[in-house]
Wavefront OBJ file of the C-alpha trace (Angstrom):
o trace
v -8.774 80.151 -48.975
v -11.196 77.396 -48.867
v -14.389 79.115 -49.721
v -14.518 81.465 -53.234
v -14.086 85.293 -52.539
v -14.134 87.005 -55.867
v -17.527 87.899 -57.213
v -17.871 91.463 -58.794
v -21.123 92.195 -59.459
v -22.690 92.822 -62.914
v -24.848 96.016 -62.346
v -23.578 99.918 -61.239
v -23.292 97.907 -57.761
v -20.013 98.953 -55.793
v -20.441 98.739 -52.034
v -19.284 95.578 -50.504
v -22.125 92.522 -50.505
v -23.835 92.037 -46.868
v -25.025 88.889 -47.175
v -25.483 85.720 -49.595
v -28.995 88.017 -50.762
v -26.883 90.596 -52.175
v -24.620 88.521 -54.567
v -27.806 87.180 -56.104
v -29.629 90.608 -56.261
v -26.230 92.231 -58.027
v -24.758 89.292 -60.073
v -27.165 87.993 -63.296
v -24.419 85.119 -63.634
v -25.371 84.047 -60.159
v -28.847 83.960 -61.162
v -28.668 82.410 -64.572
v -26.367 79.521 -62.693
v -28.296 79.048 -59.995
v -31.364 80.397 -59.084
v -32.995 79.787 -62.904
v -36.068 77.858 -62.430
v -36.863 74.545 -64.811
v -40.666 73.223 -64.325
v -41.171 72.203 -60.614
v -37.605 71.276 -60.191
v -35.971 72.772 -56.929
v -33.471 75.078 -58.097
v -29.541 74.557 -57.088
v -29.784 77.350 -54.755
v -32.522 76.559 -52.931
v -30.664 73.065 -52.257
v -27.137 74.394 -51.037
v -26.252 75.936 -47.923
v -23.657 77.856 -49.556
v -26.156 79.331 -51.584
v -28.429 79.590 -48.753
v -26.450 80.694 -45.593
v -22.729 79.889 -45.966
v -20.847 78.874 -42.610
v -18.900 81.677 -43.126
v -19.495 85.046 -45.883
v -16.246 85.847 -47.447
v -17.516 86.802 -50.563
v -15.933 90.634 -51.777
v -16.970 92.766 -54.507
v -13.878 92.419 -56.211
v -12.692 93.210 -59.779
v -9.666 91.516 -59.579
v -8.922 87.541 -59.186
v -7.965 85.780 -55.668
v -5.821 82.500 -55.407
v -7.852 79.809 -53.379
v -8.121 76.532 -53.412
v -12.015 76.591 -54.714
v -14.259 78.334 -56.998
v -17.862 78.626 -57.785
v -19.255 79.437 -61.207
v -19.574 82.971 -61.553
v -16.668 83.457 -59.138
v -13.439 84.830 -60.554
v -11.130 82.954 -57.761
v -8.235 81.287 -59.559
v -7.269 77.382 -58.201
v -4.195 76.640 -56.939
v -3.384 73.384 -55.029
v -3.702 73.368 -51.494
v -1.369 72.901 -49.130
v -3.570 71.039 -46.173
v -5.495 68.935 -48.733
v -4.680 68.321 -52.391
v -1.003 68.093 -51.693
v -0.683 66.279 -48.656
v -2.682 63.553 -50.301
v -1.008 63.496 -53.449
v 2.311 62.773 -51.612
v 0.645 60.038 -49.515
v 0.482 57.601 -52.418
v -1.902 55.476 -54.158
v -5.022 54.373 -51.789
v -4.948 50.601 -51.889
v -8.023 48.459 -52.116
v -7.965 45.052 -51.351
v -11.426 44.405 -52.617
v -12.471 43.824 -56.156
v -15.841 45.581 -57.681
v -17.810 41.956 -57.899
v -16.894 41.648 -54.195
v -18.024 44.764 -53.086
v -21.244 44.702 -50.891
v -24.192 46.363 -52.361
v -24.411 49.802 -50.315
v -24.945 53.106 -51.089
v -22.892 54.686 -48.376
v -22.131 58.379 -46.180
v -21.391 59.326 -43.378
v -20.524 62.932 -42.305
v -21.841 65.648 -39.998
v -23.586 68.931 -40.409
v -21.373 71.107 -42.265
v -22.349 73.168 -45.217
v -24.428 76.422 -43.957
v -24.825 78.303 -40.639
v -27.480 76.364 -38.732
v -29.007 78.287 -36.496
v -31.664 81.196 -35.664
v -29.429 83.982 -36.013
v -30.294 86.150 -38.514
v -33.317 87.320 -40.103
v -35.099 85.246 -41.504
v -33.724 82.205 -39.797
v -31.020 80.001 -41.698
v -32.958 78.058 -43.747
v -31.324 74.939 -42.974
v -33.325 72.521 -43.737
v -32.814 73.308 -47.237
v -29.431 72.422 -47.294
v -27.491 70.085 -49.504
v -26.410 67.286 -46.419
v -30.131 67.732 -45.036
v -31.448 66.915 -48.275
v -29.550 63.766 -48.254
v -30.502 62.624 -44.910
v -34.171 63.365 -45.555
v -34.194 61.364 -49.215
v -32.422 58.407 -46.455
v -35.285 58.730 -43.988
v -37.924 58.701 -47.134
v -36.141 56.084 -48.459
v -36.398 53.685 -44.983
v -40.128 54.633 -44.759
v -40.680 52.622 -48.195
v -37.887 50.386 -47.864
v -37.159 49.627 -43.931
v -35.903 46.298 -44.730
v -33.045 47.763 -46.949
v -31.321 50.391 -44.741
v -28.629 49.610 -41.906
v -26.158 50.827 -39.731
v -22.848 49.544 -40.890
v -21.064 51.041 -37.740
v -23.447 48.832 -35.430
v -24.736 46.047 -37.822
v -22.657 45.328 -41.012
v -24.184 44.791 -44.670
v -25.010 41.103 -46.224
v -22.702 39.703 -48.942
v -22.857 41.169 -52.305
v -25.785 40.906 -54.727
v -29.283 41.297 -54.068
v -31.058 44.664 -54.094
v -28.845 47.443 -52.548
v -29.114 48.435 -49.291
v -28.725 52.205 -48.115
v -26.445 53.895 -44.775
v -26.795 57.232 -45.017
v -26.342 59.585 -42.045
v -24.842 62.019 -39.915
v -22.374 60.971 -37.343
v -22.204 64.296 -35.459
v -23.546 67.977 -35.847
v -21.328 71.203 -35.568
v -22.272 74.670 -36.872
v -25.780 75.086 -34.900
v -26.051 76.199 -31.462
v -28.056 74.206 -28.921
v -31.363 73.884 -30.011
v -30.925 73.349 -33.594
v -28.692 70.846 -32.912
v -31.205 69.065 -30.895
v -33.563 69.409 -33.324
v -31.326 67.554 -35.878
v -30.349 65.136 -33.774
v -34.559 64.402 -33.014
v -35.259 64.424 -36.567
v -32.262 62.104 -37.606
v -30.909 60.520 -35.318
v -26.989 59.795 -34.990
v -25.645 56.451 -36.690
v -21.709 55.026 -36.052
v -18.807 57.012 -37.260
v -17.085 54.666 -39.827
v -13.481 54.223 -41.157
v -12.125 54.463 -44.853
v -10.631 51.665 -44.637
v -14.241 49.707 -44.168
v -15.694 52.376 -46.067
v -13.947 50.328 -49.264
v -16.414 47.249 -48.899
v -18.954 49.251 -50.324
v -19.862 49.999 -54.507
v -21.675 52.885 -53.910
v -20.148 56.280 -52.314
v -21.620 59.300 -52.515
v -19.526 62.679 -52.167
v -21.377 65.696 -51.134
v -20.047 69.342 -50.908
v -19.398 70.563 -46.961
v -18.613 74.072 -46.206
v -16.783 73.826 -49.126
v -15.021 71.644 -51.948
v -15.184 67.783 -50.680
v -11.945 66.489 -50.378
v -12.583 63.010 -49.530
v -13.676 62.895 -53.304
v -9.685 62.990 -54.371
v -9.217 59.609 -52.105
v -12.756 57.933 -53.219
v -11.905 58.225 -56.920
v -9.027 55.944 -56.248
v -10.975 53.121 -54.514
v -12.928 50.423 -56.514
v -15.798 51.701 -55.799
v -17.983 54.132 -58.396
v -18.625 57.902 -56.788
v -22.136 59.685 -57.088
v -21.218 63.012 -56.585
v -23.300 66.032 -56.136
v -21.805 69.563 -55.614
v -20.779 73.003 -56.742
v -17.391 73.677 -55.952
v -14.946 73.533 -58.715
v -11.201 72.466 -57.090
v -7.926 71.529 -58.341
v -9.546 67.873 -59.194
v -13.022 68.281 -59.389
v -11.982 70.687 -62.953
v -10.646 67.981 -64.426
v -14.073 65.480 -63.916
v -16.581 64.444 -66.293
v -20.302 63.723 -65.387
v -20.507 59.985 -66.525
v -17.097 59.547 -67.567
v -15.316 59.545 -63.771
v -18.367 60.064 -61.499
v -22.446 59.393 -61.732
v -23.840 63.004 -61.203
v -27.239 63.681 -59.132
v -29.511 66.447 -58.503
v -28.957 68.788 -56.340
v -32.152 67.775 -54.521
v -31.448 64.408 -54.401
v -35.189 63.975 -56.618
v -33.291 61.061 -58.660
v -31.277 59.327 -56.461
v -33.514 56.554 -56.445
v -33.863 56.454 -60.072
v -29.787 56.543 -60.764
v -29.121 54.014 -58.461
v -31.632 51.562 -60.452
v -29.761 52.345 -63.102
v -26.493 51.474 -61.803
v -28.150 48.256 -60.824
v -29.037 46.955 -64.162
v -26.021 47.965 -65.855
v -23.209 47.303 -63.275
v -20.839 46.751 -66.236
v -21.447 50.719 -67.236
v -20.912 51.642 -63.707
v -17.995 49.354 -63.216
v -16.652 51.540 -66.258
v -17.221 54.738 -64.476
v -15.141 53.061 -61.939
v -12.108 52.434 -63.995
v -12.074 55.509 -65.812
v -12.198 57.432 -62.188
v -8.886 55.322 -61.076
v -7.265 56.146 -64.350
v -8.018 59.787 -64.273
v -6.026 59.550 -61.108
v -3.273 57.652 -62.237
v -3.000 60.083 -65.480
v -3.428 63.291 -63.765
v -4.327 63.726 -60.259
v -2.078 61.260 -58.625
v 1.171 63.012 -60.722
v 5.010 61.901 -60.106
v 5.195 65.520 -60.544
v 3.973 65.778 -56.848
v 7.401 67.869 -55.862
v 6.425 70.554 -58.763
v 3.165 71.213 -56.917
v 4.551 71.173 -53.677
v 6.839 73.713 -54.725
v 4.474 75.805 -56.547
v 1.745 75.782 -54.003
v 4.127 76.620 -51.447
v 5.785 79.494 -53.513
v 2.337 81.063 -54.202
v 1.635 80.834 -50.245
v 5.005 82.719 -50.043
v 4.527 85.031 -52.683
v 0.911 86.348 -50.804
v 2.614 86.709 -47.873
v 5.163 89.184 -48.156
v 2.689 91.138 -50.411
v 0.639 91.535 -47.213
v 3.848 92.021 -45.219
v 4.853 94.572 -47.384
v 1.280 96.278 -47.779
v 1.304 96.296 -43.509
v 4.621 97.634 -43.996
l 1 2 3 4 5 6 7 8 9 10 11 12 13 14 15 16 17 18 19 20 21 22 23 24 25 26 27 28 29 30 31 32 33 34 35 36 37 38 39 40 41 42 43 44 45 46 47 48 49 50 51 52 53 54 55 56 57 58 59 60 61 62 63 64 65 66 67 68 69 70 71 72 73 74 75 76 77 78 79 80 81 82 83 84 85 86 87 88 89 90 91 92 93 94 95 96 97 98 99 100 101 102 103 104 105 106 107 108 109 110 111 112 113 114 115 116 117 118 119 120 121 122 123 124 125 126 127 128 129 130 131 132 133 134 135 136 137 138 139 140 141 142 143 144 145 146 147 148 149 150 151 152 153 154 155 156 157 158 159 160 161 162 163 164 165 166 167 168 169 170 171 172 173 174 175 176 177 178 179 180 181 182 183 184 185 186 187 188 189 190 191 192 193 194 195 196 197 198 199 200 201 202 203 204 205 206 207 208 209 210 211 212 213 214 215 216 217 218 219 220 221 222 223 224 225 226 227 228 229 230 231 232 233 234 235 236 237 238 239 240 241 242 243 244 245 246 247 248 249 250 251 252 253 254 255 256 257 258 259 260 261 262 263 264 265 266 267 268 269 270 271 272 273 274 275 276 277 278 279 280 281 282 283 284 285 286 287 288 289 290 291 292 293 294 295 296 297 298 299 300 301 302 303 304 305 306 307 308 309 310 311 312 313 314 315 316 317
């Protein structure tokens, strides 16, 4: 599965949750994890959509664990690698790139579209969309060109400066999916669309940043191996994400985006700490992730897709 299913709750609770509300109202871990508020800071659940209004609600009352590619804290899901994503891009092969960290232009770089939550007015109240993760980013983008206008660009139309110099910001969405008409209109009036872009020039830049969508990101496995340093902000666990350290592979940020400004600062004045963060990324991936033993998790992904179904052939049976 690509979403997290297994979440029993913690009280006398047994019927089956109804919505995203209920798992919060019958699980204290949930609540502890997520919805625990620090000062004036936003909480994590008020800044997912997963959290908020998932794309789709899977989640079962469930005493028992369920194999799937993801996990959230609190969930009792167990990983496995996944047969459309982790392993198909383990057996493609080291990601080459050509350009060297003091070459890389000074960019802090997405693009994606509106996944991550149900927008739309369904429901009641309405999905609270703009209070999800990928809106957040746009909106700290569109703060960030209202005191900075001369630092923000469309690589897809108009292509960075050389390196050094102050950084410069593209962050956007290149399409919208997952809202019907009119709240897809009113995205597309509050941000407006900017140029899909390719990996391959996505490389040029230093900065990435990797975002959950409905679910785990997987471009995350492929960005680690670039030479450029990942912020990453999210809270799906996944077969690679488990085996990531805040400031060792990747440059965490809020889940509000509140410090983005301040942690790319940082990585400004000490590029030789985030060059670091770099290199231990690419050798994570080299040690672990990128495995010769590629064929044993082929095999055992593939056996554990076979095992589930003839227990559900034999349970229709």
């Amino acid at each position: 599965m690509d979403e997290p299913i297994s979440l029993p709750s913690t009280d006398a609770f047994t019927s089956p949750y109804s919505n995203v509300n209920d798992t919060f109202k019958h699980n204290s871990c949930l609540r502890e994890q997520f919805d625990t508020k620090v000062g004036n800071e936003t909480t994590t659940r008020m800044a997912h959509g997963f959290l908020l209004a998932p794309a789709s609600f899977i989640t079962q009352n469930l005493y028992v664990p369920v194999l799937g590619m993801t996990k959230v804290e609190c969930f009792r899901d167990i990983m496995v690698p996944g047969r459309s994503s982790h392993v198909p891009i383990t057996k493609r092969g080291r990601v080459v790139d050509p350009i060297a960290w003091e070459d890389k232009k000074n960019v802090l770089f997405w693009r994606g579209s509106t996944t991550g939550g149900k927008y739309g007015t369904w429901g009641n109240p309405p999905a609270p969309w703009y209070g999800f993760h990928r809106i957040r980013l746009v909106e700290w983008a569109k703060q960030f060109s209202l005191k900075y206008p001369d630092r923000v660009l469309d690589v897809g139309t108009h292509d960075s400066s050389s390196p050094g110099g102050k950084y410069q910001v593209d962050i956007g969405f290149s399409g919208t999916t997952q809202c019907d008409p009119d709240e897809c209109e009113k995205i597309k009036q509050l941000y407006p669309m900017k140029a899909m872009v390719k990996f391959e020039q996505t490389k040029q830049y230093k900065y990435l940043i990797v975002v959950d969508g409905n679910a785990w990101p997987n471009r995350l496995q492929t960005y680690l191996e670039t030479n450029s340093v990942i912020l990453f902000n999210g809270i799906f666990i996944d077969w690679v994400i488990w085996q990531l350290k805040p400031w060792v592979h990747y440059v965490p940020v809020k889940p509000d985006f509140s410090d983005l400004e301040e942690v790319m600062d940082w990585l400004q004045k000490h590029d030789d700490e985030a060059k670091k963060i770099n290199e231990n990324a690419k050798a994570s991936c080299d040690n672990k992730l990128r495995c010769s033993r590629c064929s044993v998790i082929r095999v055992t992904s593939c056996g554990i897709c076979q095992f589930i179904h003839r227990v559900i052939k034999a349970v229709k049976q």
